[in-house]
C-alpha positions as CSV (number, residue, x, y, z in Angstrom):
1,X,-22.4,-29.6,30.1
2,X,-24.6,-28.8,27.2
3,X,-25.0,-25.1,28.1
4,X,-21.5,-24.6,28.7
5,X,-20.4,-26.1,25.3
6,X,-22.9,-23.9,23.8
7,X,-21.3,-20.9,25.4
8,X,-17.6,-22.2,24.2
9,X,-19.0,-22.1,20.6
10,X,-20.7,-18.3,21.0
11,X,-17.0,-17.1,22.2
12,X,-15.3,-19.1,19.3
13,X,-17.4,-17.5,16.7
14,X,-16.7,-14.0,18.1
15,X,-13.5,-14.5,17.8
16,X,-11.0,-12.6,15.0
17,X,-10.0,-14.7,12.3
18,X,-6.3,-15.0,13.6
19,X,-7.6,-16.1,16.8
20,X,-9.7,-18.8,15.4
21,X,-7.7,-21.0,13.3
22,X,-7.6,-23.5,15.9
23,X,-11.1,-24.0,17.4
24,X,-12.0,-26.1,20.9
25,X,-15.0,-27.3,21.8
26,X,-16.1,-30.1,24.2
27,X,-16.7,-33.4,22.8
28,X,-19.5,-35.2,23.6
29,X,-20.4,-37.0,26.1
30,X,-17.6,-37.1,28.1
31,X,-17.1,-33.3,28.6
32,X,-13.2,-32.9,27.5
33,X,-11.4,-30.6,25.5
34,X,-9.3,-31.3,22.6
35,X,-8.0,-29.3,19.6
36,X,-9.5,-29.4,16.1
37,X,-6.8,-28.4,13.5
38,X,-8.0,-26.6,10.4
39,X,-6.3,-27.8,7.2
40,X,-5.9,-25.4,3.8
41,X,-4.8,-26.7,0.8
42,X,-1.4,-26.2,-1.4
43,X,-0.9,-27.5,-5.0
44,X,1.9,-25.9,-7.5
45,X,3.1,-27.4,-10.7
46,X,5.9,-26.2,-13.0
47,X,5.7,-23.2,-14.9
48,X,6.3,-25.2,-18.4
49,X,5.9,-22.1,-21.0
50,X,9.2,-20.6,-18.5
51,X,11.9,-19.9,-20.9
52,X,15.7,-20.0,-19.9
53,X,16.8,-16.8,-18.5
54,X,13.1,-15.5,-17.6
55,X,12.4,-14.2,-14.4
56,X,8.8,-15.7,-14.4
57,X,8.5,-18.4,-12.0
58,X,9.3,-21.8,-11.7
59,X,5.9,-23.1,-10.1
60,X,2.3,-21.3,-10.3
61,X,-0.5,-22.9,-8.1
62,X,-2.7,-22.1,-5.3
63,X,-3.1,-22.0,-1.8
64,X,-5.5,-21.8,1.4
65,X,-5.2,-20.6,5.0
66,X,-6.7,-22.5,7.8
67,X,-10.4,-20.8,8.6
68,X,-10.4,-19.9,5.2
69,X,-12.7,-20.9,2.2
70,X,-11.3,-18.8,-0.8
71,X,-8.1,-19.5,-2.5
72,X,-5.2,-17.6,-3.5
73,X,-2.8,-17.5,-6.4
74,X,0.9,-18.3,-5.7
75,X,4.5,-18.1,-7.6
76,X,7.3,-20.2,-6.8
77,X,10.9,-19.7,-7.3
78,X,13.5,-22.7,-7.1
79,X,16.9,-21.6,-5.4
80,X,19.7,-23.3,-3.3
81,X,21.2,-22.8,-0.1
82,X,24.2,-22.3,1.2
83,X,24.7,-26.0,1.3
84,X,23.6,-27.0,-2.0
85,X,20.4,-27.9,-0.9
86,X,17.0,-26.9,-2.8
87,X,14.1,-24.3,-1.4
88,X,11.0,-22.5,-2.7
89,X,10.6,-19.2,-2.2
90,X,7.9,-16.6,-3.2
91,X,4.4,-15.0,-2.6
92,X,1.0,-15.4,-2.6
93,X,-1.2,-13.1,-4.2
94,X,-3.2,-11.2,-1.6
95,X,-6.7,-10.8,-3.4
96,X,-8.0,-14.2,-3.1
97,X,-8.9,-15.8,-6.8
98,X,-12.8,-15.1,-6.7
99,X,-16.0,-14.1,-9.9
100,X,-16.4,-11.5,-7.7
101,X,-15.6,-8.4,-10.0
102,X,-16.4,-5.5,-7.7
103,X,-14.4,-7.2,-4.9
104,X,-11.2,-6.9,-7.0
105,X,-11.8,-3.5,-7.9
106,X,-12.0,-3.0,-4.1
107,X,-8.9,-4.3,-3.7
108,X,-6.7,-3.2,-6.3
109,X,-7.4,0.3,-4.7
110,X,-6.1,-1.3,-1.0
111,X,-2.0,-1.0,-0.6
112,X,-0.3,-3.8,-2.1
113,X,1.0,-5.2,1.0
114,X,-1.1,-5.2,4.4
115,X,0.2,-6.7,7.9
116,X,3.2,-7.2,9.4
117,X,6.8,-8.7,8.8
118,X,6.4,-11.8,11.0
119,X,8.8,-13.8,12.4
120,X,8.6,-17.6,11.3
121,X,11.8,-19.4,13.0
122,X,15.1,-18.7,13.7
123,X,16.8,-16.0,11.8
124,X,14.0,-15.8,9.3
125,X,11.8,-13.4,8.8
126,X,8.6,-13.0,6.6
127,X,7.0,-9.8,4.4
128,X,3.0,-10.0,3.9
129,X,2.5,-13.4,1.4
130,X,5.7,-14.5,1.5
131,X,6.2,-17.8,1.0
132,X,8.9,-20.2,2.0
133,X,9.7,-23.9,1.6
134,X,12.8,-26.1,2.7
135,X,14.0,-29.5,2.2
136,X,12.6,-32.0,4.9
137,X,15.9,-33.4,6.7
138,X,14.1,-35.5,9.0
139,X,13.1,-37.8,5.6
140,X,16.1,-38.6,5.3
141,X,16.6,-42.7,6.8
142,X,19.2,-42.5,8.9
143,X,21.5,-46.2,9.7
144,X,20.0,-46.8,13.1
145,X,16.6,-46.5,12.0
146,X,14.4,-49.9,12.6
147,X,12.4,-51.1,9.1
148,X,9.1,-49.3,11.0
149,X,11.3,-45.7,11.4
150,X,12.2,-46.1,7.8
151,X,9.0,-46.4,6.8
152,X,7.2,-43.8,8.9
153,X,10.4,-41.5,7.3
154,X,9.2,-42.4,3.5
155,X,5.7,-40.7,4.5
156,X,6.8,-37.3,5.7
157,X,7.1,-34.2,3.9
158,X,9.3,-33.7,1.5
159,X,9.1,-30.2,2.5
160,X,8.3,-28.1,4.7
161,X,7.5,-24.3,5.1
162,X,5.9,-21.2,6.1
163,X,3.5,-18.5,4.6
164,X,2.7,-15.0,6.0
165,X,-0.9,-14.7,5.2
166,X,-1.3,-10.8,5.8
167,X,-4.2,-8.5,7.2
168,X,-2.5,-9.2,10.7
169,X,-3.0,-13.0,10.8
170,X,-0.2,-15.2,12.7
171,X,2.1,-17.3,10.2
172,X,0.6,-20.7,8.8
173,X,2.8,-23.9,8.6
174,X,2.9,-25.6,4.8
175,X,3.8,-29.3,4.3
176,X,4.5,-30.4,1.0
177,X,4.8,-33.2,-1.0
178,X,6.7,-33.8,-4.4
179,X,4.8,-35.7,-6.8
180,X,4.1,-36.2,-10.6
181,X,1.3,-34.9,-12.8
182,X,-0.1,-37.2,-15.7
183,X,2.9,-35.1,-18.0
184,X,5.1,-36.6,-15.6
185,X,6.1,-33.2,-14.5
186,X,7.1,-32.3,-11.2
187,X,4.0,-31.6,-8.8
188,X,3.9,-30.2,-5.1
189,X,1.0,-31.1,-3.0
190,X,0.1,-30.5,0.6
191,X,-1.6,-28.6,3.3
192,X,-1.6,-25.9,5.5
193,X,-2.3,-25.4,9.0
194,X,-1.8,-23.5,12.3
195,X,2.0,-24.1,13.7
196,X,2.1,-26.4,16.9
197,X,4.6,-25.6,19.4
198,X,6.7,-28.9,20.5
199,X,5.4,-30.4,17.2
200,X,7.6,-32.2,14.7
201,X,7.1,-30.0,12.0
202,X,8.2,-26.9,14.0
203,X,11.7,-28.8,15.3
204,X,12.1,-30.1,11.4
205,X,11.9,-26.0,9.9
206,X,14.5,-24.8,13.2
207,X,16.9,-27.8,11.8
208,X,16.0,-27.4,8.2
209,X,16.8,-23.5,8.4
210,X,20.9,-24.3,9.3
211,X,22.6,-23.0,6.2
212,X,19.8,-21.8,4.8
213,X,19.9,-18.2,3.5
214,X,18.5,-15.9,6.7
215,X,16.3,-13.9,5.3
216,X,14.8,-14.5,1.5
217,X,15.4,-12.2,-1.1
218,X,12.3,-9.9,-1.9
219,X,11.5,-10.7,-5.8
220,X,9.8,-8.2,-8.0
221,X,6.4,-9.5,-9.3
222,X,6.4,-10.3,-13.1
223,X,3.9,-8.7,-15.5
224,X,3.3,-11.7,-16.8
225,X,2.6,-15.5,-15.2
226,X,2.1,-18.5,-17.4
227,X,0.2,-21.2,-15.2
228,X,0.5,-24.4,-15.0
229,X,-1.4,-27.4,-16.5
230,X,-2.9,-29.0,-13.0
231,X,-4.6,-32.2,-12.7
């Protein structure tokens, strides 16, 4: 069994990026398989120094994909849907935020948008680094709901959402959280990882998505992005 988990980990290594956001390998001892789910991380806080009327965003923060160790930057635009209800929507910035100086000189002189438009649920569809977040219905208690439902509700998402991450890799799930920082301004916190058919999150963003506007508006990128005080 060693020599044929050994061989398992040669193939995953090999593999492309896209391909390897969720790795298996045998556990061991008793020779199964299972799934290990790479996380990345979200965190965007309001865009205080926004004045009224400014197209500059409403949240700046950062984001990581799954199988990835450098972060990107990210804008955030607050908007409602057809039913009143508020969403996120916006882009990541495609050169990741690194010292490396030569690297974004390389960059700069690459198109501005690589990849494909992906699809990412029902009716929606994604450019390169778009970003997308809905209201989590499924949060919601609902009447019938026993005191441990309820409280299983309270710890789900308050969001949830998708990201096309570019350079040809498959779309990556977000789940966010609304917090405070220590200015007792609003906070979103979270993760990302590799969508799971069958999953809960996946049936939540095809039930989230009803009323929602098909496909989101492509913004132009300000000049200018005040960021936000993170804790």
């Amino acid at each position: 069994m060693q020599a044929a988990s050994s061989v398992l980990k040669i193939e995953a290594a090999e593999l492309p990026r896209s391909m390897a956001i969720v790795m298996l390998f045998f556990e061991k001892g008793n020779g199964t398989m299972s799934e290990a789910p790479l996380k990345g991380n979200f965190i965007a806080g309001q865009n205080r120094g926004k004045e009224p009327g400014s197209k500059l965003p409403d949240f700046t923060g950062r984001i990581s994909i799954p199988g990835r160790e450098e972060e990107h930057g990210m804008a955030l635009w607050v908007r409602k849907d057809r039913n009143g209800k508020p969403y996120f929507s916006g882009r990541m910035d495609a050169m990741p935020l690194t010292d490396d100086i030569a690297a974004q000189i390389d960059r700069l002189a690459e198109p501005n948008a690589t990849g494909e438009i992906l699809e990412a649920g029902p009716n929606l569809t994604l450019e390169p680094y778009q970003v997308i977040l809905f209201t989590n219905k499924f949060k919601k208690p609902q009447e019938t709901d026993s005191p441990e439902e309820t409280a299983k509700r309270t710890k789900r998402p308050d969001f949830w959402g998708r990201v096309n991450p570019g350079g040809g890799s498959p779309v990556v799930a977000i789940s966010v959280w609304l917090t405070q920082d220590r200015y007792k301004h609003p906070l979103l916190t979270g993760s990302t990882s590799c969508p799971q058919p069958g999953k809960e999150n996946a049936a939540a963003l095809e039930t989230d998505m009803i009323g929602q506007d098909p496909q989101p508006r492509r913004r132009r990128k300000p000049e200018q992005e005040q960021g936000p005080e993170l804790v």
